[in-house]
Structure formats: structure tokens, C-alpha cells
C-alpha positions, 0 to 999 in steps of 0.5 A: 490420482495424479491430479487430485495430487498436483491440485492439492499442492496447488491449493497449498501454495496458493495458499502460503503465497496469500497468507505471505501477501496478508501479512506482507500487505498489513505490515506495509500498511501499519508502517506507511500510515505511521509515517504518513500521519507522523509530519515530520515523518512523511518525508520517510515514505521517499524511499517506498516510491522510484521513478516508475511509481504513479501516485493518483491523488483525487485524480491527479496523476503524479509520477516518479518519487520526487514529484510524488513527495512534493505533492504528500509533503505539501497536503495542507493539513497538520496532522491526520490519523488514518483509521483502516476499516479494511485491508483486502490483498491479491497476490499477482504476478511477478510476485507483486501484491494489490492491497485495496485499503478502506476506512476513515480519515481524521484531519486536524482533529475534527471530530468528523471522519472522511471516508477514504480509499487506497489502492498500493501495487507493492513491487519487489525490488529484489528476490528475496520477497521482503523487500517491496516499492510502492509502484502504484497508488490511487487515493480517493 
């Protein structure tokens, strides 16, 4: 009886603790792409990175926030609209929450859309759970 106990609030925290990371990664994925295909808005996403953060861009592997914002402010394109196809989370450990996103890109209003991929470890800053930093980024 015991177990059958423990493993039914087990299953229920797991289950909060998902539910909190699916919300928790969607918003953070609306308001990054906001900004990111928003020019003048870029430079907003500063405060998402630390020096810790690693950002892999088509390979290149760029770390600490103002080398990664010198890298997204400097993309060559004028404007892009991310269009999310799919958002997959995993909450981990220490709290931290891996948020794969899928779909297509449209740059410069081309009608052709690019296939593109992106991976965030999000990292809480503090204890309250709602305030996260981008410690990884792979682009592909």
C-alpha cells in the first residue's frame, strides 16, 4: 500500500513539475522568437545569456553574452519570421528545462521557408522558478 502511495504522489509531482516546464518553455519561446525577429528588437535578447552561456550556431561555438550577441546581432539578414512547428521540453536537474524547437524560417520575405532546429537549456537564476537564462543554444 505504502508504495502504491509514494508512487502515485510521484507520478503527480512529475507531472506539475511537466506541465510547469511546457508552459514555462512555450512562453519562453514566444517572447525569444518576438524579439529575435524583431531587428530592432534583438539586442533585448542580452539579457536571456551570462558569461556561461554557449551558443552553437551551424557549428560554430560561441561563448559568453557579448560574444553571443555580437554574433546574432550581426546575421546578415533584415528580417525573419520563425514559424514553431513543434516545442518538446524535459524538465532536469536542478530545475533546468531542455526545450528542442522545430519548424520553418522565412528570411527577408522569401516565400521559401528553411527548415530549422533549436535546442535551449534554460537555467533558473534564482529559487523562485520563474526566472530563467539561456545556458545553452544549439541552432541548426
Amino acid at each position: 500500500y505504502q508504495r502504491r502511495v509514494h508512487g502515485t504522489v510521484f507520478n503527480r509531482i512529475i507531472e506539475v513539475t511537466t506541465k510547469m516546464s511546457e508552459e514555462i518553455a512555450k512562453q519562453f519561446v514566444q517572447y525569444y522568437y518576438h524579439l529575435f525577429d524583431n531587428k530592432e528588437e534583438r539586442v533585448k535578447l542580452a539579457p536571456l545569456y551570462q558569461n556561461s552561456s554557449m551558443l552553437s550556431f551551424e557549428g560554430e561555438n560561441i561563448q559568453g553574452q557579448q560574444a553571443i550577441m555580437t554574433k546574432i546581432m550581426s546575421l546578415p539578414f533584415g528580417s525573419i519570421k520563425h514559424e514553431v512547428k513543434t516545442i518538446d521540453t524535459q524538465s532536469s536537474g536542478g530545475n533546468t528545462i531542455f526545450v528542442f524547437v522545430s519548424g520553418d524560417l522565412k528570411i527577408d520575405g522569401t516565400g521559401t521557408a528553411l527548415k530549422y532546429s533549436q535546442v535551449f537549456h534554460l537555467v533558473p537564476t534564482d529559487n523562485s522558478g520563474k526566472n530563467f537564462f539561456v545556458h545553452n543554444d544549439m541552432l541548426r
